[in-house]
N, C-alpha and C positions, 0 to 999 in steps of 0.2 A: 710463857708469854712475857714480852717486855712492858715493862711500862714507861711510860710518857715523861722524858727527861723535864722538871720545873721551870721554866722562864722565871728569870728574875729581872732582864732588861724589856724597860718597853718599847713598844712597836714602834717599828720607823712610820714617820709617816710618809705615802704615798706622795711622787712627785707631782705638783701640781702644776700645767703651765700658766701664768699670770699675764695676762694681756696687759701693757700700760699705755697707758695714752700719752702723746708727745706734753712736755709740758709745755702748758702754755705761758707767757710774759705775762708780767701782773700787768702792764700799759704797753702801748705799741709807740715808739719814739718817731716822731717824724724828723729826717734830716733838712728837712726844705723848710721847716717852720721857728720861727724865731721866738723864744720866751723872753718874758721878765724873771730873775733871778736876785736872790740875796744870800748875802754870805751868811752861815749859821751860824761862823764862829765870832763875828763881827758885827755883826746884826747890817751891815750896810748893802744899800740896793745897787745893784753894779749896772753902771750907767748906762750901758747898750744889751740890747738885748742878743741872747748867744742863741745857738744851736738847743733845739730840744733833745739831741743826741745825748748831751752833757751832763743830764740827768740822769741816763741811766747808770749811775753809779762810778763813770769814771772820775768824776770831781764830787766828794761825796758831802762834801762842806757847802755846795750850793744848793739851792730849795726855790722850788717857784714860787713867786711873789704873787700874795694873790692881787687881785682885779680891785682895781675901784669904782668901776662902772657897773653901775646897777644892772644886777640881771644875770653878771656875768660868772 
């Protein structure tokens, strides 16, 4: 009779399929809506208000300024 050659390597593990879910944007950027904006590296408040587009990281030195109206 033979006997049972020893495993020294362990088991593969079994292919699992992994479902992902789309990701999602941390915030949704509206192109039609106008922000307030200040520069990071400057600290100044840029005098027209630009595209919210602008913040999703293609100018990465700008930051919304916050509100001064109560509430908001």
């Amino acid at each position: 009779m033979a006997t049972p050659k020893p495993v020294t390597e362990p088991a593969t593990p079994a292919v699992v399929a992994r479902i992902t879910e789309p990701v999602r944007p941390e915030r949704t950027y509206d192109p039609r809506k106008k922000v307030r904006v200040y520069d990071k590296t400057t600290g100044q408040v840029v005098r027209r208000p630009v595209p919210e587009t602008w913040l999703d990281g293609r100018f990465p030195n700008l930051a919304e300024a916050p509100s001064s109206r109560v509430g908001k």
